[in-house]
N, C-alpha and C positions, 0 to 999 in steps of 0.2 A: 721720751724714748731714748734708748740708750744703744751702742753700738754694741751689737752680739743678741740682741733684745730679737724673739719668735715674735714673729706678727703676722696679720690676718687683711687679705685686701676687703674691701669695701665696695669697691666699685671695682670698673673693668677698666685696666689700664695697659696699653701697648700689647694687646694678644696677651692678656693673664687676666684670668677669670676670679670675680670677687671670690670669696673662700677658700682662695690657695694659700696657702701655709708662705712665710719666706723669714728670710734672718735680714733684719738692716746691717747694712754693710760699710755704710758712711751717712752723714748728716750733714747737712749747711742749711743754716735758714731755715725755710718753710718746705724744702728740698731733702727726700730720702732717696738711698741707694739701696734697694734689697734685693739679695738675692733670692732666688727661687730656682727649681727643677720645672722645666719645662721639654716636652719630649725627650726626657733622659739627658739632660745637659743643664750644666748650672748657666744660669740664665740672670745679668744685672739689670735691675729696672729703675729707671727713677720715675721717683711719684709724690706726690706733696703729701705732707702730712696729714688732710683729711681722705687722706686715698687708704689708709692705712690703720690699725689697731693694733694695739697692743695684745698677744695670745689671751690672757687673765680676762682684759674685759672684754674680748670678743664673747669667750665664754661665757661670761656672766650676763650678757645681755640676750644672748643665743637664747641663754637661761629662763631670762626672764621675758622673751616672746612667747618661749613654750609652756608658758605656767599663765599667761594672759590670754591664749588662745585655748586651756585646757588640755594639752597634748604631753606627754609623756611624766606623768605626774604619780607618786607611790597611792597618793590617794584622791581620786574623781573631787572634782567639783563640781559642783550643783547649782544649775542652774533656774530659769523660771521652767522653762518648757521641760525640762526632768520631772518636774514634778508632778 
């Protein structure tokens, strides 16, 4: 991670809900500073590095739960019971 770097919680840390958006703001260690909006106010949070993802592969993995569950796909997958 890098500072200015969009990331994506993971877990629920300090009153902010996995899936909110935030920008790291500093770094030390196993230790992040990000910020986020929380009721309309920038909001600083620290959180360790597995509290947190990077924006790319939240997505990609988002990605790839919804293609392993069959859900939002250009083209159905088939399964036994389809058949």
């Amino acid at each position: 991670m890098e500072i200015g770097e969009s990331v994506v919680f993971v877990n629920d840390v300090e009153r902010t809900q996995a899936g909110r958006y935030g920008r790291v703001m500093g770094l030390c260690d196993d230790t992040v500073m990000v910020g986020c909006r929380l009721r309309e106010r920038l909001q600083y949070v620290l959180v360790h590095t597995w509290d947190v993802l990077p924006q790319p592969m939240w997505r990609r993995l988002f990605r790839r739960r919804q293609i392993a569950h069959g859900k939002n796909l250009r083209t159905p997958v088939i399964t036994r019971r389809d058949r």
